[in-house]
Backbone as JSON, one array per atom type, in Angstrom:
{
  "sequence": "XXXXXXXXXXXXXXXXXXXXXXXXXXXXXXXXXXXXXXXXXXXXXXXXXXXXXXXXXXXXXXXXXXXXXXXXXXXXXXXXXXXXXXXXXXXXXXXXXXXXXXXXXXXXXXXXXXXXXXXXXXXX",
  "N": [[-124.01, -95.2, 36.92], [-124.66, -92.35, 38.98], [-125.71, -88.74, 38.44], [-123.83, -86.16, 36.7], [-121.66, -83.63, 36.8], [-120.33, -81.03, 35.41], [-118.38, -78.55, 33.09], [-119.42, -75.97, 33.12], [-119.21, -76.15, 36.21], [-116.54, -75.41, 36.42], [-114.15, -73.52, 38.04], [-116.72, -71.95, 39.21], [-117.65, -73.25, 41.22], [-120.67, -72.82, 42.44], [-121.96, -73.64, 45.89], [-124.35, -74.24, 46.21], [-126.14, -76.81, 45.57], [-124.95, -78.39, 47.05], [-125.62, -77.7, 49.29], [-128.36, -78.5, 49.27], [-128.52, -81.14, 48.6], [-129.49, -84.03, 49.65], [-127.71, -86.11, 51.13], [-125.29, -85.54, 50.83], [-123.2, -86.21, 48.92], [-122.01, -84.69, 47.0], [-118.82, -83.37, 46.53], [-115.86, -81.32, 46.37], [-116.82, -80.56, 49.89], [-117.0, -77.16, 51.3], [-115.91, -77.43, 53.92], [-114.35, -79.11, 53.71], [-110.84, -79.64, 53.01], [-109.55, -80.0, 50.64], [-111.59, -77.96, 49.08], [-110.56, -75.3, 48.47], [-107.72, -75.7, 46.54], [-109.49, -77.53, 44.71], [-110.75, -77.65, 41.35], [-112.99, -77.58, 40.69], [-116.86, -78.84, 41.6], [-117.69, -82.1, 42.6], [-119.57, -85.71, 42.32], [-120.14, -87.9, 44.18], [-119.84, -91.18, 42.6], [-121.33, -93.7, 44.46], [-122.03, -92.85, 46.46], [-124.15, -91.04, 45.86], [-127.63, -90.7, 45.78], [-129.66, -90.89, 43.46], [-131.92, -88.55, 44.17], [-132.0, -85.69, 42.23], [-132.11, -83.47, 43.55], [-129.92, -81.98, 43.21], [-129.86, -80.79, 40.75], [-131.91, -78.71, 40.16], [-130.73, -77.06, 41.75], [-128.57, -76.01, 40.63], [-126.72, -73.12, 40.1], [-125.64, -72.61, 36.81], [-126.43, -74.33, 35.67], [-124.73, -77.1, 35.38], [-125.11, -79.99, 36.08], [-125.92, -83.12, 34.84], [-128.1, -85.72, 33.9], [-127.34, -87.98, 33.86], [-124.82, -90.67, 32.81], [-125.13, -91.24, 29.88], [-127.08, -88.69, 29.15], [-125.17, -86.58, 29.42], [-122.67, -84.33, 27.52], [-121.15, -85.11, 24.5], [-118.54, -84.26, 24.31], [-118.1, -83.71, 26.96], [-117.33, -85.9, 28.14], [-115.21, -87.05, 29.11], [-115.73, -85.68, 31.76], [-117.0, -87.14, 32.98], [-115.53, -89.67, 33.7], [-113.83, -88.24, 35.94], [-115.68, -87.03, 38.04], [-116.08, -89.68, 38.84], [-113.46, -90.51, 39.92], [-112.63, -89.4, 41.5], [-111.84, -88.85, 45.12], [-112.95, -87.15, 48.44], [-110.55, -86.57, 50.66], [-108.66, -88.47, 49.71], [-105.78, -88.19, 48.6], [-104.29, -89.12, 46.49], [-106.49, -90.02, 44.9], [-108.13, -87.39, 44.17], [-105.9, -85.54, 42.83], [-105.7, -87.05, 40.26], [-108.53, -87.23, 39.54], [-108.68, -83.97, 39.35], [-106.49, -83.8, 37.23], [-107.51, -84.7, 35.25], [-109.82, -83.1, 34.79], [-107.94, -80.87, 34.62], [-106.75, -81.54, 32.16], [-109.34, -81.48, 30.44], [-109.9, -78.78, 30.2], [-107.95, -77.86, 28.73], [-107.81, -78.81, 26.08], [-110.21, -78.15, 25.48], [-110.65, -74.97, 25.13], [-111.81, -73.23, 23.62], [-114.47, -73.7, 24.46], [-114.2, -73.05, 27.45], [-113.86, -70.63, 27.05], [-116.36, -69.31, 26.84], [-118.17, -67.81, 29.29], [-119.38, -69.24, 32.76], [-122.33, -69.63, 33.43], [-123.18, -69.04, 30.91], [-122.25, -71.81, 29.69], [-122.9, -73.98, 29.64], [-125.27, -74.12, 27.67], [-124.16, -73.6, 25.41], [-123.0, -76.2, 25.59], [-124.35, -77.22, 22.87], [-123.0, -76.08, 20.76], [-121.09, -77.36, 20.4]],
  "CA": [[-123.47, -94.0, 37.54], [-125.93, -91.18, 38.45], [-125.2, -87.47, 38.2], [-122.24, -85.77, 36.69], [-120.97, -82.22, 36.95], [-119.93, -80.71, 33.97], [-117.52, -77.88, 33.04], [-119.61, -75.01, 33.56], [-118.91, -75.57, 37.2], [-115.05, -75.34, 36.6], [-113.64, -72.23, 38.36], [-117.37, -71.18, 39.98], [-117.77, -73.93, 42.63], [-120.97, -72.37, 43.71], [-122.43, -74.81, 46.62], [-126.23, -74.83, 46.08], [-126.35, -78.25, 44.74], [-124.16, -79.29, 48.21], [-126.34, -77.06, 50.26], [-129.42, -78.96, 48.8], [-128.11, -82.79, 48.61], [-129.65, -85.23, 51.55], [-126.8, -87.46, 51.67], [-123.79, -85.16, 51.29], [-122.53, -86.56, 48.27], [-121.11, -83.67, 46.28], [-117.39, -82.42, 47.24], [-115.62, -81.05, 48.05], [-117.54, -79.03, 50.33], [-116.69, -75.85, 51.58], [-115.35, -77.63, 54.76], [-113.42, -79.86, 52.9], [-109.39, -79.38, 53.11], [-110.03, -80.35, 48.91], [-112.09, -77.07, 48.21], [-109.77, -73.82, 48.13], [-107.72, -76.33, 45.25], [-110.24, -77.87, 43.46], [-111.19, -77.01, 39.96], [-115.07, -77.71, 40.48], [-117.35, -79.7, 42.42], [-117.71, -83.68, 41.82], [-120.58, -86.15, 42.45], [-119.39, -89.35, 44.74], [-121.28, -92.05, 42.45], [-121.45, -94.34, 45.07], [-122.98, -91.88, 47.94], [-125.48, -90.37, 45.29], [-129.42, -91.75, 45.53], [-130.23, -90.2, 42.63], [-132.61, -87.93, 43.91], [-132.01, -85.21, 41.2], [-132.23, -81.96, 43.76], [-128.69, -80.72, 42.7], [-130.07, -80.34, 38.93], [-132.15, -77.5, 39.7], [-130.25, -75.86, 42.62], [-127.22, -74.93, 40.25], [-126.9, -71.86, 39.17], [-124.87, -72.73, 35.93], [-126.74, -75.68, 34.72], [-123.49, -78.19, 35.08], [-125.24, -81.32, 36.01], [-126.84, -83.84, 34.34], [-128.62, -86.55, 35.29], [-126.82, -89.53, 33.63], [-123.37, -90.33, 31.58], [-125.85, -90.78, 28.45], [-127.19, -87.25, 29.14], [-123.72, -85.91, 29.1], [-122.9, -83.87, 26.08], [-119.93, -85.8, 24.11], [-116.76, -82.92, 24.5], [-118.17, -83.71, 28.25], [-117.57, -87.35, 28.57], [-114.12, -86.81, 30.51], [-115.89, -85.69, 33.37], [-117.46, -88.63, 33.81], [-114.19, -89.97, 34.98], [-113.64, -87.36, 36.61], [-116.67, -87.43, 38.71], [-116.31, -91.44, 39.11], [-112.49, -91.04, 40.57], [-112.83, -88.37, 42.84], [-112.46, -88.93, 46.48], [-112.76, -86.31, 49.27], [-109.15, -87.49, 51.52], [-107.68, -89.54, 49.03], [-104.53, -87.44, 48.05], [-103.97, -89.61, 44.86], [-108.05, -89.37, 43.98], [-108.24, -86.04, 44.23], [-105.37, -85.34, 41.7], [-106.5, -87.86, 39.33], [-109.72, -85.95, 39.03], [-108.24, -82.46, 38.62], [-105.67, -84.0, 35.91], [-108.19, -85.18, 34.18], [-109.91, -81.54, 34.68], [-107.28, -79.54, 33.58], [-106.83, -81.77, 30.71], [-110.21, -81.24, 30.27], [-109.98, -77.3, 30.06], [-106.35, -77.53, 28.0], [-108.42, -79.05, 24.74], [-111.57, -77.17, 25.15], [-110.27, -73.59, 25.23], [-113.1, -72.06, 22.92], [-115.67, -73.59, 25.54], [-114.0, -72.49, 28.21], [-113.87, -69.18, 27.06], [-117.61, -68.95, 27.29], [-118.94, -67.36, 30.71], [-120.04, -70.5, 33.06], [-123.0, -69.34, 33.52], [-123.7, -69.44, 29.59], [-121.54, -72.69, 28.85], [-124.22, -75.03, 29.37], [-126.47, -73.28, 26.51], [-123.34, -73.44, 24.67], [-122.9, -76.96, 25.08], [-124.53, -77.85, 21.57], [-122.62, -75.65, 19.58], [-119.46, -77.7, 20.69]],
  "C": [[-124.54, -92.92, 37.5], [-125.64, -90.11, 37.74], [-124.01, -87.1, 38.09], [-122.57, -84.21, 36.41], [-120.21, -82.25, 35.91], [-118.96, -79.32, 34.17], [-118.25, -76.45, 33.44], [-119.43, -74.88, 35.64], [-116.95, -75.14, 37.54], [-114.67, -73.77, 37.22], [-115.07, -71.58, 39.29], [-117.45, -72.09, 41.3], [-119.19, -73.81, 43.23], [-121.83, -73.59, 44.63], [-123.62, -74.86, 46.75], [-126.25, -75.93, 45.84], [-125.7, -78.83, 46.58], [-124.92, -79.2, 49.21], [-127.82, -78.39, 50.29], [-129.56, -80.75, 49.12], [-128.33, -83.19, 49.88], [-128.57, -86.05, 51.69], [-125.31, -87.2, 51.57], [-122.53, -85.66, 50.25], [-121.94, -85.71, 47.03], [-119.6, -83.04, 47.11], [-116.15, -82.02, 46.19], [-116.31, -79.99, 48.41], [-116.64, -77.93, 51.08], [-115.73, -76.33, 52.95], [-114.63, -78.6, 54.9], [-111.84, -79.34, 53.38], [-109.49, -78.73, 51.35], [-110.36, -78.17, 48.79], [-111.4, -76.09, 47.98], [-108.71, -74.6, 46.44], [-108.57, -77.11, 44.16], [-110.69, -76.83, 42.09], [-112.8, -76.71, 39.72], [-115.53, -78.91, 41.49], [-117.61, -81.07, 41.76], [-119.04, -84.28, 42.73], [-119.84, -87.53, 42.74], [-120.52, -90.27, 43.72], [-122.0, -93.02, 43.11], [-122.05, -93.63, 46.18], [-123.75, -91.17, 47.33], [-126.71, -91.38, 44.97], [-130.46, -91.19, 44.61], [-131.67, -89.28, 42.46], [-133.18, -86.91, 43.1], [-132.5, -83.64, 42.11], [-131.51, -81.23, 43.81], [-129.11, -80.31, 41.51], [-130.62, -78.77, 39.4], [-131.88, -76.23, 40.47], [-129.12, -75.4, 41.49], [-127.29, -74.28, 39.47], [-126.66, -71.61, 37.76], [-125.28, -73.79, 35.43], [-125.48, -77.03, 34.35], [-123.77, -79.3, 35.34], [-126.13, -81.77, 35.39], [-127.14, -85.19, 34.44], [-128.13, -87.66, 34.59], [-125.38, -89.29, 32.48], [-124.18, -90.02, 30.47], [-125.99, -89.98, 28.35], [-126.22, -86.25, 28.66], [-122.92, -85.51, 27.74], [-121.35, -84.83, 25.5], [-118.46, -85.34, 24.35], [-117.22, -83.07, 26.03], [-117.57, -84.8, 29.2], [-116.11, -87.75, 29.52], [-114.45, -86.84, 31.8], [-116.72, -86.27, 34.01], [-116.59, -89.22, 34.62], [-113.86, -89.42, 35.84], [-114.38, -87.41, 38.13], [-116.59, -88.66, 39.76], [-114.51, -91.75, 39.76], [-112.16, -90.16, 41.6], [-112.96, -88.85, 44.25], [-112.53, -87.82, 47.56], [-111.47, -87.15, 50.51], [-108.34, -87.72, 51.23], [-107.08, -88.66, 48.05], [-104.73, -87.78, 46.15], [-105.42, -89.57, 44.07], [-108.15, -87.94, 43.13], [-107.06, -85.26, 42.92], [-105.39, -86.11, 40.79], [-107.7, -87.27, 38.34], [-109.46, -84.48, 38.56], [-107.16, -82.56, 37.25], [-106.29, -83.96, 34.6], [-108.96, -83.51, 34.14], [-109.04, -80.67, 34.05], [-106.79, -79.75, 31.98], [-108.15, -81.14, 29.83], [-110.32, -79.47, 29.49], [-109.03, -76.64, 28.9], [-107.24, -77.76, 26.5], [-109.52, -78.57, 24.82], [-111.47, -75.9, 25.63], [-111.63, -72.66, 24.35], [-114.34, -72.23, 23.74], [-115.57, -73.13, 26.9], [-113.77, -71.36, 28.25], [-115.36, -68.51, 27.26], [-117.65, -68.91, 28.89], [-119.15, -68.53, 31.13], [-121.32, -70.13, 33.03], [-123.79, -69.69, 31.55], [-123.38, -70.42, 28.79], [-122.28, -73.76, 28.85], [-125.03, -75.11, 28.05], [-125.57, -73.84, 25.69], [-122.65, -74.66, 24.38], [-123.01, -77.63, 23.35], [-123.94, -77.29, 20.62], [-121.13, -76.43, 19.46], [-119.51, -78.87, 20.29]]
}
């Protein structure tokens, strides 16, 4: 599995990383149905060629470039990531379940800024 999106993009969304991507595999994009409900942006693993030019478009440091990479209190949104479809009704809430679970047991990291929750990974 390549790249996963992590919690600091929960709630910012912003689309540099989508803007950036040759093959269109981050969503939902902006012209999505998906994006006004989503929780954060996801990484199709199957339509990503692991070029690695969402890492340094996002503003918030939320991806990283492999599950291993992925800090341990992160490892949810691997699934997350990996059941996501842009269309697919039942995907699509699958992935945000697992998201808001996600957010329900990590309340002290989600209280950090996104922008600084990356950094703030290791203290978690």
């Amino acid at each position: 599995m390549p790249f996963i999106i992590t919690d600091p993009c929960i709630e910012t969304k912003d689309t540099a990383c989508v803007d950036v991507c040759p093959v269109d595999c981050i969503h939902p994009r902006k012209d999505e149905p998906e994006f006004a409900q989503a929780t954060m942006l996801y990484i199709h693993p199957e339509e990503c060629i692991d070029c690695g030019a969402c890492v340094p478009a996002c503003p918030v440091a939320a991806i990283y470039e492999s599950p291993e990479a992925t800090p341990s209190h992160q490892k949810a949104l691997i699934d997350a990531n990996a059941v996501y479809r842009a269309g697919d009704a039942e995907a699509v809430a699958k992935a945000e379940a697992i998201v808001k679970e996600h957010i329900s047991t990590h309340t002290d990291l989600m209280a950090v800024p996104p922008a600084e929750r990356q950094a703030a990974h290791s203290r978690f």
